[in-house]
Backbone bond lengths (Angstrom), bond angles and torsions (degrees), N, CA, C in turn:
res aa  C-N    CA-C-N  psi(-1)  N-CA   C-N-CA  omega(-1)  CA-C   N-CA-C  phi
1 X - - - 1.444 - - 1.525 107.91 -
2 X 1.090 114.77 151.53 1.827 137.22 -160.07 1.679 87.55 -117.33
3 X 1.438 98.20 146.19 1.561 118.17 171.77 1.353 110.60 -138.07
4 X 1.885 137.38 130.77 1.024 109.24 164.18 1.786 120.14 -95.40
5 X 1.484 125.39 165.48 1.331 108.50 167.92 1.198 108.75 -137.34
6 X 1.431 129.42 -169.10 1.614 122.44 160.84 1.637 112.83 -129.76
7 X 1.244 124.40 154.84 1.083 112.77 -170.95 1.788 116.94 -88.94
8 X 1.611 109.65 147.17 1.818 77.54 -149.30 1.503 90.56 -81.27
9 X 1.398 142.57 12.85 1.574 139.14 -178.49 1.626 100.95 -68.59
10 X 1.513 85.73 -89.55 1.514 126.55 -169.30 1.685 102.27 -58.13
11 X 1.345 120.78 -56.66 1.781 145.29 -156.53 1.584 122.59 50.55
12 X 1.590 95.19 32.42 1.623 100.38 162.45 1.589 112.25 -62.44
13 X 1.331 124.74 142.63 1.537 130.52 -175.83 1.756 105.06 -61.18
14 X 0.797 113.23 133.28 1.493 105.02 166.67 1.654 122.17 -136.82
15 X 1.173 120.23 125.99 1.512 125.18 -172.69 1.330 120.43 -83.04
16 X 1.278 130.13 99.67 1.690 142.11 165.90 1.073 112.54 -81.57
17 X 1.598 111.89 147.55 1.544 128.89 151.28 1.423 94.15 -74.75
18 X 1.782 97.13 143.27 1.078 131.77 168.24 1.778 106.54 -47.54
19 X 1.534 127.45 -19.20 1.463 121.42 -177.67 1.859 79.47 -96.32
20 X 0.614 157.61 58.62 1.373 153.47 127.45 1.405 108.47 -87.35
21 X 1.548 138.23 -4.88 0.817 117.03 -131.69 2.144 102.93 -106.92
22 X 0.919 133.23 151.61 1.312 112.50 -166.26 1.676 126.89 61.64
23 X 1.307 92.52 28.44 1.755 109.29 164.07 1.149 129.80 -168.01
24 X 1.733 127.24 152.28 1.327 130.24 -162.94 1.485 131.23 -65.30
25 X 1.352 138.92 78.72 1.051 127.74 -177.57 1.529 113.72 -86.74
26 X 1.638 100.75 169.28 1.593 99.66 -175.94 1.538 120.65 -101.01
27 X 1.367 128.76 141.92 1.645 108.22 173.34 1.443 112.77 -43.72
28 X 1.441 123.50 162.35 0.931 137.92 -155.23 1.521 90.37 -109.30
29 X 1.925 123.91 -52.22 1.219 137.73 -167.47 1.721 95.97 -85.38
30 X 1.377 122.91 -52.93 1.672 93.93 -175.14 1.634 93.30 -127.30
31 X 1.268 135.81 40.59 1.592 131.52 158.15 1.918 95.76 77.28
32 X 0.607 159.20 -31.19 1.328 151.92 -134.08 1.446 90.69 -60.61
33 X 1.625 107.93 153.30 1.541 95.40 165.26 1.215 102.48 -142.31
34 X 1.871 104.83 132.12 1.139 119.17 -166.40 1.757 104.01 -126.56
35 X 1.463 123.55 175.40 0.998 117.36 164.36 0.885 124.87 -124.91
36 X 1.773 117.96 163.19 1.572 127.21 -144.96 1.821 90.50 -113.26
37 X 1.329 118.05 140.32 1.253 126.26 -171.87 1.260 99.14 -83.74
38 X 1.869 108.38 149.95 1.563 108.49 -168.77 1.706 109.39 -83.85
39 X 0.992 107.14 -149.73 1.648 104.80 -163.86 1.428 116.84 -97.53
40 X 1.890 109.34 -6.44 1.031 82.91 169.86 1.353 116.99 -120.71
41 X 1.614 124.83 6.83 1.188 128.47 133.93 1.825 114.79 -45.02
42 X 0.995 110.63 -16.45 1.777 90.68 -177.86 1.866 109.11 -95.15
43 X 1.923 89.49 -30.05 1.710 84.29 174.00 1.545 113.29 -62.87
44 X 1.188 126.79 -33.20 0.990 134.88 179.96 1.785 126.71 -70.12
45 X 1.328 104.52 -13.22 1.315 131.95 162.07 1.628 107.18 -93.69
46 X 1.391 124.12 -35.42 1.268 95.96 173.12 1.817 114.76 -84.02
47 X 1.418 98.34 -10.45 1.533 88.17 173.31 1.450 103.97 -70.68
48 X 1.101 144.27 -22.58 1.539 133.37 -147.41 1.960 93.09 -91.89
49 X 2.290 109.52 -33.47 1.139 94.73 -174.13 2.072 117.86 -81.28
50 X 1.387 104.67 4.82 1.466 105.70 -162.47 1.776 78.26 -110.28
51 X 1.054 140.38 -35.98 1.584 133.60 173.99 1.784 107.77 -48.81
52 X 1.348 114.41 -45.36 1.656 141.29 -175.16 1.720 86.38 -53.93
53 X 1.257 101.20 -68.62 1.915 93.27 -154.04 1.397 105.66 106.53
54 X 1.330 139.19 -35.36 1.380 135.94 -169.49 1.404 112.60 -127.58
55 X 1.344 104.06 -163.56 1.829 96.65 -166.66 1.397 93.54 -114.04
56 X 1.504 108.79 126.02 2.007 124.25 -179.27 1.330 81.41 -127.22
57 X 1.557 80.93 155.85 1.840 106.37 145.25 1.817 129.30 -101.36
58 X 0.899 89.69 142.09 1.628 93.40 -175.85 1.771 98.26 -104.56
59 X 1.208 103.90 133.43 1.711 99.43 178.90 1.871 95.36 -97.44
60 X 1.605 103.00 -146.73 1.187 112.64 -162.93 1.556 97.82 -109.95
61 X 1.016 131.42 5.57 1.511 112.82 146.77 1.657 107.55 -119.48
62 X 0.797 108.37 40.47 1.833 110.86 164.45 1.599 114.70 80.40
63 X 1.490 114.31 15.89 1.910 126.25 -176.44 1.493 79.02 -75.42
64 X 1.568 106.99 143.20 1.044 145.51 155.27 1.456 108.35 -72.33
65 X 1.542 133.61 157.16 1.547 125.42 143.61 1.931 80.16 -167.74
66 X 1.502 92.29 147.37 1.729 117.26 154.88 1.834 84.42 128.51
């Protein structure tokens, strides 16, 4: 399984495997290294985007925006 994220420096999109998940990778465009929320912070983020009805972003501590 594929995940997308953004980087929170730069916020170019960037595509992870799902084993990325619960560890620090680096931007790809300017190195930053941030971390990727584990899996069940993200199920819990996708419940919040299918609860919404529309298309949000969820950042890395769980803020809503869209």
């Amino acid at each position: 399984m594929r995940m997308l994220t953004k980087c929170p420096d730069c916020r170019i999109g960037i595509e992870l495997s799902i084993a990325d998940a619960d560890r620090r990778k680096h931007c790809p465009r300017c190195g930053k290294l941030f971390s990727v929320p584990d899996t069940e912070s993200l199920g819990k983020a996708l419940d919040r985007v299918r609860a919404a009805g529309c298309d949000v972003y969820v950042d890395q501590q769980g803020n809503l925006y869209g």
